[in-house]
C-alpha positions as a Markdown table, in Angstrom:
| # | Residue | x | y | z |
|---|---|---|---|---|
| 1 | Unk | 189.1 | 124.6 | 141.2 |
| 2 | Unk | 189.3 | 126.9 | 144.2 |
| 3 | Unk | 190.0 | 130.6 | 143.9 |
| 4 | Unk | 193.0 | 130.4 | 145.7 |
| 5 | Unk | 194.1 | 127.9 | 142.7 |
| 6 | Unk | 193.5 | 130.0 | 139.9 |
| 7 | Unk | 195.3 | 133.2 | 141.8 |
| 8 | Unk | 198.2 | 130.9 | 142.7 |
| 9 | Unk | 202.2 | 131.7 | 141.4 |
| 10 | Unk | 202.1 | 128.4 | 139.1 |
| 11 | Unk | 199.1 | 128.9 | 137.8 |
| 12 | Unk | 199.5 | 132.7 | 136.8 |
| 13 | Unk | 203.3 | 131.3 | 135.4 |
| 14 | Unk | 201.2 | 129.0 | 133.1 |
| 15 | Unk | 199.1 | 131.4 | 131.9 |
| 16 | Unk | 201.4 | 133.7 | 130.9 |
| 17 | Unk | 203.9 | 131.3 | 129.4 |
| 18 | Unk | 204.5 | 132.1 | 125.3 |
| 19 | Unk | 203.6 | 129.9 | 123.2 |
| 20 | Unk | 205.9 | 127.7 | 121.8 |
| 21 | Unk | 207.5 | 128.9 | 118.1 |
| 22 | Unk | 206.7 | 127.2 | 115.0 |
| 23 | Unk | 208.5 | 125.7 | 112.3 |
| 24 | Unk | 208.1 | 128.8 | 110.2 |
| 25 | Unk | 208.9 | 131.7 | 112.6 |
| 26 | Unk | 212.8 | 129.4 | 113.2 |
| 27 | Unk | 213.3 | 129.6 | 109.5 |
| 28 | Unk | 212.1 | 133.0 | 109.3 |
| 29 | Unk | 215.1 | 134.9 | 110.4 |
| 30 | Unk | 217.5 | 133.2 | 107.7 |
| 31 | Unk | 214.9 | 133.6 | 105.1 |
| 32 | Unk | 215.6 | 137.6 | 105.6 |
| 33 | Unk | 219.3 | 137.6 | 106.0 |
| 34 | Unk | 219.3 | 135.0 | 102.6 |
| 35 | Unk | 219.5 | 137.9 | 100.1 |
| 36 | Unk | 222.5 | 139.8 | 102.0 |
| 37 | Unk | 224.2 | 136.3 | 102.3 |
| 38 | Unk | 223.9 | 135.7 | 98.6 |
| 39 | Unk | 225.2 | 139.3 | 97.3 |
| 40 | Unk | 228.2 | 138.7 | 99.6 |
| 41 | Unk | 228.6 | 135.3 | 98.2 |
| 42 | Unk | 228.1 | 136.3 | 94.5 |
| 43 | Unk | 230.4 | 140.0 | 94.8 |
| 44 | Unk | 232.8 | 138.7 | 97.5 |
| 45 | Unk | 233.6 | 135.5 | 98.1 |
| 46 | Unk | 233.2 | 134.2 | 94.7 |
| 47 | Unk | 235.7 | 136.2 | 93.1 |
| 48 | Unk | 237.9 | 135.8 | 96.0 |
| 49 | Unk | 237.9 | 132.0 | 95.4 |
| 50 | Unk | 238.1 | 132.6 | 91.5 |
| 51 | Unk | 241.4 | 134.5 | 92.0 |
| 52 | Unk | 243.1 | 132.1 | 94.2 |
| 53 | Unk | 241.9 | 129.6 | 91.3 |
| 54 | Unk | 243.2 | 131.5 | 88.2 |
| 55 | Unk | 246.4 | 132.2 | 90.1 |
| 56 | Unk | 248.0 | 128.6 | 89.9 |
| 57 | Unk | 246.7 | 128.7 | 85.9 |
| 58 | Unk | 248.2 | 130.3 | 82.6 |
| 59 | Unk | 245.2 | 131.7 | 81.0 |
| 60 | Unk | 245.1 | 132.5 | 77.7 |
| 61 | Unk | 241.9 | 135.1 | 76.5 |
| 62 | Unk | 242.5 | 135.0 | 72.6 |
| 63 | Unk | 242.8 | 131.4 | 72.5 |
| 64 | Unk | 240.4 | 131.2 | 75.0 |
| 65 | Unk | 242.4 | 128.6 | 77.2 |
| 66 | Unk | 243.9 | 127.3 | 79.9 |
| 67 | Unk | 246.8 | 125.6 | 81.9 |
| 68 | Unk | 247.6 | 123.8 | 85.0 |
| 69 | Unk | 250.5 | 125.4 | 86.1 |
| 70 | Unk | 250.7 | 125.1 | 89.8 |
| 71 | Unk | 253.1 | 127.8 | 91.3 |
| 72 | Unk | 254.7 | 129.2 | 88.3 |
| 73 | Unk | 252.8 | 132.3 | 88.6 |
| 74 | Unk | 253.9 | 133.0 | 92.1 |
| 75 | Unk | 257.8 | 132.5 | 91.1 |
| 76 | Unk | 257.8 | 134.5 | 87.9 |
| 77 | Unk | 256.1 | 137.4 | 90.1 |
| 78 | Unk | 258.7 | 137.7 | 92.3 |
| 79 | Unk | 261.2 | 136.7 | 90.8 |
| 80 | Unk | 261.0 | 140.0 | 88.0 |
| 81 | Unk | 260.9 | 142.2 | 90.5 |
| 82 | Unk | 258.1 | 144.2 | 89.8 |
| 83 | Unk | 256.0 | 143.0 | 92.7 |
| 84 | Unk | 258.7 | 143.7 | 95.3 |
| 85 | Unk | 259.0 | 146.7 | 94.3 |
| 86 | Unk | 255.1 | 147.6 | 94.1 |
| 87 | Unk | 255.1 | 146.2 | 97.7 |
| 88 | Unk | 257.8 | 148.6 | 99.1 |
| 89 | Unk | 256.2 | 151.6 | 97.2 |
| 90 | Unk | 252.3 | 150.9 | 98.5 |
| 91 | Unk | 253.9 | 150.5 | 102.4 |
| 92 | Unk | 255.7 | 153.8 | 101.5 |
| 93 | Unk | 252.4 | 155.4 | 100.4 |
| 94 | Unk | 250.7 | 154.3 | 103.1 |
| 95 | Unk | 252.9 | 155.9 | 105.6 |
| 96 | Unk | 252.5 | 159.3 | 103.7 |
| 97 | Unk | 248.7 | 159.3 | 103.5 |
| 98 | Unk | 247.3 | 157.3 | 106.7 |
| 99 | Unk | 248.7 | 158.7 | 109.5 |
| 100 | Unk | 248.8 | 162.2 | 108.5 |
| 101 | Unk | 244.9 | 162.1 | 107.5 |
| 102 | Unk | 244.1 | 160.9 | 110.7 |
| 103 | Unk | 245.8 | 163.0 | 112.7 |
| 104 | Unk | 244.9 | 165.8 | 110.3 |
| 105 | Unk | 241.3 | 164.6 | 110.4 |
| 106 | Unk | 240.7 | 164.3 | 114.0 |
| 107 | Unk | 242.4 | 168.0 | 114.5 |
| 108 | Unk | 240.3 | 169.3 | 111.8 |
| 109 | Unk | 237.1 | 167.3 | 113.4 |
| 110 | Unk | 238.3 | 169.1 | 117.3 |
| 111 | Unk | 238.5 | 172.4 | 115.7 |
| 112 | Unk | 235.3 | 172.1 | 113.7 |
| 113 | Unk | 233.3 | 170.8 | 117.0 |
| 114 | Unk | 234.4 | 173.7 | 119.2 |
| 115 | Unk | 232.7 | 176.0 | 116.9 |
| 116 | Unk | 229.7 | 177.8 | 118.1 |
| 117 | Unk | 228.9 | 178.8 | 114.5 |
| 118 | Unk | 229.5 | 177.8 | 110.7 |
| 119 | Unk | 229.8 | 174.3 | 111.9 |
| 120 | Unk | 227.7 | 172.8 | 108.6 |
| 121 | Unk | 229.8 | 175.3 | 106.3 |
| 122 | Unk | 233.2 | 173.8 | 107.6 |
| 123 | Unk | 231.4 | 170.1 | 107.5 |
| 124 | Unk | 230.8 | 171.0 | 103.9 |
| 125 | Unk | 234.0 | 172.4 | 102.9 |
| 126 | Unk | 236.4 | 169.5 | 104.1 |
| 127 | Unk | 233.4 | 167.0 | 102.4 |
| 128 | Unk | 233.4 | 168.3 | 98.9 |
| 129 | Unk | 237.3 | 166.8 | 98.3 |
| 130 | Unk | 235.7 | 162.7 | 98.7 |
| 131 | Unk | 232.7 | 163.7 | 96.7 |
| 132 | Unk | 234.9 | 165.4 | 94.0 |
| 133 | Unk | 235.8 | 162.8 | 91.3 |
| 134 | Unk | 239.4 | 161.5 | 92.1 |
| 135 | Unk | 240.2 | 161.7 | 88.4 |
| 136 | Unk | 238.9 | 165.0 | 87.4 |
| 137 | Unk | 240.6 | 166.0 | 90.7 |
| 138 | Unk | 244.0 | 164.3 | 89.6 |
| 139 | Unk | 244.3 | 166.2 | 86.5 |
| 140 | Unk | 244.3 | 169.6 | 88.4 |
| 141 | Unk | 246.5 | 168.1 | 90.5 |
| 142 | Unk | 249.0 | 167.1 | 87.7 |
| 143 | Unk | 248.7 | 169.9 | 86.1 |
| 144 | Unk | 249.7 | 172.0 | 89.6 |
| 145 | Unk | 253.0 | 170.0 | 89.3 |
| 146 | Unk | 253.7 | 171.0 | 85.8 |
| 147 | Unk | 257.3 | 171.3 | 86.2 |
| 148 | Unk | 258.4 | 174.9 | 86.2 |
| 149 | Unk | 255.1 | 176.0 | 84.9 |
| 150 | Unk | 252.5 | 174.6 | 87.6 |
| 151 | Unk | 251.7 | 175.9 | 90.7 |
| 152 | Unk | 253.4 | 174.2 | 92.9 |
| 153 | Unk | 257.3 | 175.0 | 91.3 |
| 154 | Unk | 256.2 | 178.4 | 90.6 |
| 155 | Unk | 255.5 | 178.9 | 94.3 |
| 156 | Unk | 256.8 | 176.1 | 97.0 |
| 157 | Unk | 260.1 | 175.6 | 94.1 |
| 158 | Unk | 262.2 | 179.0 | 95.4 |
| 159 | Unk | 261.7 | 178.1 | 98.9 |
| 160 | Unk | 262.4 | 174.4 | 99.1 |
| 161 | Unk | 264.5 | 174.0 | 96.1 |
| 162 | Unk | 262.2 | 170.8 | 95.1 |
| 163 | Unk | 261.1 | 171.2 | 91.5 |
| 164 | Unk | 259.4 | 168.5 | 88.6 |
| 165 | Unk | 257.6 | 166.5 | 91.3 |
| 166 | Unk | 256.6 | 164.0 | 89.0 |
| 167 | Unk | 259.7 | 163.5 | 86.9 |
| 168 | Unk | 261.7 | 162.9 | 89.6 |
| 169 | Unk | 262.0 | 159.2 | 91.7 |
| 170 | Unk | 262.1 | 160.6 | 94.8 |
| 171 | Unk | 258.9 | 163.0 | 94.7 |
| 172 | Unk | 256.6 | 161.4 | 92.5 |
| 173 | Unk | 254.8 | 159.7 | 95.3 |
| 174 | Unk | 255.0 | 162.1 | 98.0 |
| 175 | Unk | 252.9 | 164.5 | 94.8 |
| 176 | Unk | 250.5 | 161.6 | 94.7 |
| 177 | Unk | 250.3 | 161.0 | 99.0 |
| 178 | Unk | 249.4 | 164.8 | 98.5 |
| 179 | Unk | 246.1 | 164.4 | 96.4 |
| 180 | Unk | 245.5 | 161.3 | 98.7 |
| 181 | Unk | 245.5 | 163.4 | 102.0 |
| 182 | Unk | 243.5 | 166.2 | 100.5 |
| 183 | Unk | 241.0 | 163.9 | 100.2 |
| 184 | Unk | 241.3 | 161.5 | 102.9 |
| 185 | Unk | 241.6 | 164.2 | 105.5 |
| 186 | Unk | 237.7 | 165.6 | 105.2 |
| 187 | Unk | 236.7 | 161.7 | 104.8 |
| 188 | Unk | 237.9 | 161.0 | 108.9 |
| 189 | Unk | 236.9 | 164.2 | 109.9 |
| 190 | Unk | 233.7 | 163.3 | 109.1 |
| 191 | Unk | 233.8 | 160.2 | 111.0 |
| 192 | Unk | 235.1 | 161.8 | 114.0 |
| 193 | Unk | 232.5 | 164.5 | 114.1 |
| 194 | Unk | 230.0 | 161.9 | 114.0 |
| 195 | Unk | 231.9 | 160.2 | 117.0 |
| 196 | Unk | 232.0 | 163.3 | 118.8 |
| 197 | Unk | 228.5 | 164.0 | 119.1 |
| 198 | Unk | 228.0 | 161.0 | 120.9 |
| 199 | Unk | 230.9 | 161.6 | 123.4 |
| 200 | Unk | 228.7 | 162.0 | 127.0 |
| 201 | Unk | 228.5 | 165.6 | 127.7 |
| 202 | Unk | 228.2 | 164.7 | 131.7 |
| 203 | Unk | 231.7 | 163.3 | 131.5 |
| 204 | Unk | 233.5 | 166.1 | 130.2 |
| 205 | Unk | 231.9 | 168.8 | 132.6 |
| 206 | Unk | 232.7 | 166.3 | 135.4 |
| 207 | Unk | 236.2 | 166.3 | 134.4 |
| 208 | Unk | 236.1 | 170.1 | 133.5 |
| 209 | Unk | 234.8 | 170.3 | 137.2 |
| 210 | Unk | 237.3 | 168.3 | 138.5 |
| 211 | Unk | 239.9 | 170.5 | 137.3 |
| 212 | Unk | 241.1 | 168.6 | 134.2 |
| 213 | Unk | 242.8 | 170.3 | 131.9 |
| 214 | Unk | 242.1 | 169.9 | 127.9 |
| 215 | Unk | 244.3 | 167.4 | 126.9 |
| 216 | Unk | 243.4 | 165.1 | 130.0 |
| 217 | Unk | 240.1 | 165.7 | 128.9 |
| 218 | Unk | 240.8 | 164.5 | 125.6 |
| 219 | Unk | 243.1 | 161.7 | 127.3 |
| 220 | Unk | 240.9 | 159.8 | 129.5 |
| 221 | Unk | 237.1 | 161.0 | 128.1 |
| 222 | Unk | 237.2 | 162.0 | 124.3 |
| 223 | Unk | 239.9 | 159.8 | 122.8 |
| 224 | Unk | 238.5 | 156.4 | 124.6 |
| 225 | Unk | 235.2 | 157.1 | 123.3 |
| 226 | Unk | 236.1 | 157.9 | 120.0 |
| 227 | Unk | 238.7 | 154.5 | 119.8 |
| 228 | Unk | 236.3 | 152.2 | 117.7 |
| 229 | Unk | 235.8 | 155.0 | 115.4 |
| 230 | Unk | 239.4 | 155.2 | 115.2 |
| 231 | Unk | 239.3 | 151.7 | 114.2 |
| 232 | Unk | 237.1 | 152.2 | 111.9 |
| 233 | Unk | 239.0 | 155.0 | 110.1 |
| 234 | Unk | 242.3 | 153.6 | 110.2 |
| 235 | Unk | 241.0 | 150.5 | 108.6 |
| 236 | Unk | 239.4 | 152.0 | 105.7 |
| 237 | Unk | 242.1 | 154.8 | 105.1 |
| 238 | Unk | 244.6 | 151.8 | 104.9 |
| 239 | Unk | 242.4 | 149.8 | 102.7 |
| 240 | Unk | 241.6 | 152.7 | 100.3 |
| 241 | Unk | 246.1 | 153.5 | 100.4 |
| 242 | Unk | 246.3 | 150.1 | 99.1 |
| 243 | Unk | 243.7 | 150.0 | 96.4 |
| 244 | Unk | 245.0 | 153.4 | 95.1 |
| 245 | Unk | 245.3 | 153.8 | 91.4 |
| 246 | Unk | 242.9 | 156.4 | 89.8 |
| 247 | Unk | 245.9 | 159.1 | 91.2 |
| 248 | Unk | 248.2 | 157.1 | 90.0 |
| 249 | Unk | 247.7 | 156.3 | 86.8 |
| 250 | Unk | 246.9 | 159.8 | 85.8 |
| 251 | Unk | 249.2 | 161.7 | 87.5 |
| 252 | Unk | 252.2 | 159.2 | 87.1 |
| 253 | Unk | 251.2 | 156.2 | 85.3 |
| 254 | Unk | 253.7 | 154.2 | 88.0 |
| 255 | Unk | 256.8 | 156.1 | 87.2 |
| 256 | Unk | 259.5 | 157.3 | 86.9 |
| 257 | Unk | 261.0 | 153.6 | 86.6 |
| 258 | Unk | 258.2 | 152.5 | 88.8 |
| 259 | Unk | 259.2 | 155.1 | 91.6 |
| 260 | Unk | 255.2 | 155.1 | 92.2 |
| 261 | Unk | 253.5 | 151.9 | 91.0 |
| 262 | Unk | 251.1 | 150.5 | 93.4 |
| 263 | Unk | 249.9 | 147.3 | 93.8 |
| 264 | Unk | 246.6 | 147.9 | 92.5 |
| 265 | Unk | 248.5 | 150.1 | 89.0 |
| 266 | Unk | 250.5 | 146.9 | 89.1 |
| 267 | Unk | 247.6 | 144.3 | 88.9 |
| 268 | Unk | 246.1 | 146.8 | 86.3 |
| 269 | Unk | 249.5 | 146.6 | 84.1 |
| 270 | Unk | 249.6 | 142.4 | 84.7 |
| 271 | Unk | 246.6 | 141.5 | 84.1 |
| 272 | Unk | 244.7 | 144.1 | 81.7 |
| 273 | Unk | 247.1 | 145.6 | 79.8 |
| 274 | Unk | 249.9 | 143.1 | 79.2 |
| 275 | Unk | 246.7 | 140.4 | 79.4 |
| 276 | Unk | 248.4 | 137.8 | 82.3 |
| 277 | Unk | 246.0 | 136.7 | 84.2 |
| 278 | Unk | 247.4 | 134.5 | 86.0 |
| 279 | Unk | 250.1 | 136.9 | 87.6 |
| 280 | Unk | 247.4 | 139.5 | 88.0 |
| 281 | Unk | 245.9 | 137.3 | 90.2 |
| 282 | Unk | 249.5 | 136.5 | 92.2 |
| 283 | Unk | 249.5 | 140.2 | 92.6 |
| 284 | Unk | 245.7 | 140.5 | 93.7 |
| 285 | Unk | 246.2 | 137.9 | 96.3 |
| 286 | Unk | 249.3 | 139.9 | 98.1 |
| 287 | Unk | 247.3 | 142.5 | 98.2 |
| 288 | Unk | 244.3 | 141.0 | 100.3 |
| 289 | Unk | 247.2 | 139.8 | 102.3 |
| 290 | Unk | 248.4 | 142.8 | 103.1 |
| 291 | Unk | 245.1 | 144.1 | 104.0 |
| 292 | Unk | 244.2 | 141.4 | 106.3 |
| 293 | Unk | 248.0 | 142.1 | 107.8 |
| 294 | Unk | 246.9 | 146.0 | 108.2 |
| 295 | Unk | 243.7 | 145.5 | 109.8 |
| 296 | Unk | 245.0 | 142.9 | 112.7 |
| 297 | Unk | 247.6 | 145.2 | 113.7 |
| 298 | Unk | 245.5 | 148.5 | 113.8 |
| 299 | Unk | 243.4 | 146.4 | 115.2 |
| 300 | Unk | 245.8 | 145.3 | 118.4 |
| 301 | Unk | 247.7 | 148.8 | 118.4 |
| 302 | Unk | 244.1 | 150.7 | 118.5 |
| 303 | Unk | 242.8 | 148.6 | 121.7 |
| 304 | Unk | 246.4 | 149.1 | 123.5 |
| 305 | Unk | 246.1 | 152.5 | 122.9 |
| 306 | Unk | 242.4 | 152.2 | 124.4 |
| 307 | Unk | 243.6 | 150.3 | 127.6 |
| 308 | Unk | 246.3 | 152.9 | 128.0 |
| 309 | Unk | 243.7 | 155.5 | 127.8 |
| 310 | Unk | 241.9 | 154.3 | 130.5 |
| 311 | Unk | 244.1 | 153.8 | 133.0 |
């Protein structure tokens, strides 16, 4: 073999070609991902299945049995009432808590980033609310709304004529929305401070040099960059709306004549307390559904919102 062999393109190609990968190093990557995949089999999609299971059977814990009884559950649940009404109330509560603490959070999130000081103090104050413990928390709460004794009556009562918050049908759940957004709100801004140091610094002072002003700055720069955040925010604040029930059961326990049970106070009352398991499960699975429901159309609204942004 010549020189001019050994220095020639195939030759080099060949000698720098990787070597071909085994049997091992191709199983290798599922090997490492099998844990994950088994703790979200075992804690997610096992009971999942198990509820859709229990929900077409009349289960019986004392006698420790049970019965085939197809879609029996699903007719008695809505046929009472109860779960209609638990469906009306969690959309309602929803509409009180998510887009208030977003909004809320992003305006707290804009203010706390144009700081040029006390930035980790503010951080800390609007953070101690989600690691507070929503029960402890609750009980203040409650007792704020004391009617004519707490807080609340004592001071916002003369001036808005709104008194007994939690006695009455039409203000026990906007009481409860309020615990929910004083949480809620420091949670997204959180998220949003997080998504607004990684906005690119080059774009806003080329549009501050352009000569936009600060909401076309926010339009076109800030708010696209920030839109899978706000994804991700609206998805979990309209998850955790829908699972809500330590505020609930403590400051209300679902009433006044169900003016403020839940879905999740209502799965709680089918299938713990009054022991129906079957119907608890009914309940369960409208609430997944509604979830799934919530996410697609954030989802589809948030990247509308994104292409309108851009434009």
């Amino acid at each position: 073999m010549t020189l001019s062999d050994r220095n020639s393109p195939a030759r080099r190609l060949t000698a720098v070609a990787p070597p071909k990968p085994g049997i091992g190093e191709g199983v290798a990557p599922y090997l490492l991902v099998a844990p994950m995949l088994a703790l979200l089999f075992v804690f997610t999609i096992l009971p999942c299945l198990l509820t859709l299971v229990l929900a077409f059977f009349e289960t019986d814990i004392l006698a420790g049995t049970m019965r085939f009884v197809g879609f029996a559950n699903f007719t008695k649940a809505f046929s009472r009432g109860g779960l209609i009404n638990s469906i009306g109330v969690t959309l309602y509560y929803m509409a009180l808590t998510v887009p208030p603490s977003m909004v809320l959070g992003l305006l707290v999130a804009l203010g706390i980033n144009g700081l040029s000081r006390g930035r980790v103090f503010w951080r800390a104050v609007y953070f101690l609310p989600v690691a507070a413990t929503l029960v402890a928390m609750s009980i203040v709460w409650r007792w704020m709304f004391v009617g004519r004794r707490g807080l609340i009556d004592q001071t916002l009562g003369p001036l808005t004529g709104l008194t007994d918050w939690l006695n009455a049908n039409a203000l026990s759940l906007p009481a409860v929305a309020v615990v929910g957004n004083w949480q809620q709100i420091g949670f997204v801004a959180i998220l949003y401070l997080a998504a607004l140091a990684a906005v690119p610094r080059h774009q806003l002072e080329a549009a501050r040099v352009d000569g936009a002003n600060a909401w076309n700055r926010f339009w076109h720069v800030i708010w696209p960059a920030i839109g899978p955040t706000t994804v991700f925010a609206g998805i979990i604040t309209s998850v955790n709306a829908m699972r809500v029930f330590d505020s609930v059961s403590t400051m209300t326990g679902g009433g006044p004549s169900r003016s403020s049970q839940t879905l999740a106070h209502l799965i709680w009352e089918r299938g713990i307390y009054f022991f129906d398991i079957g119907g608890g499960s009914v309940v369960t699975l409208v609430l997944v559904a509604l979830a799934l429901i919530a996410t697609f159309l954030q989802r589809l609204l948030t990247t509308r919102l994104e292409k309108a942004g851009t434009r």
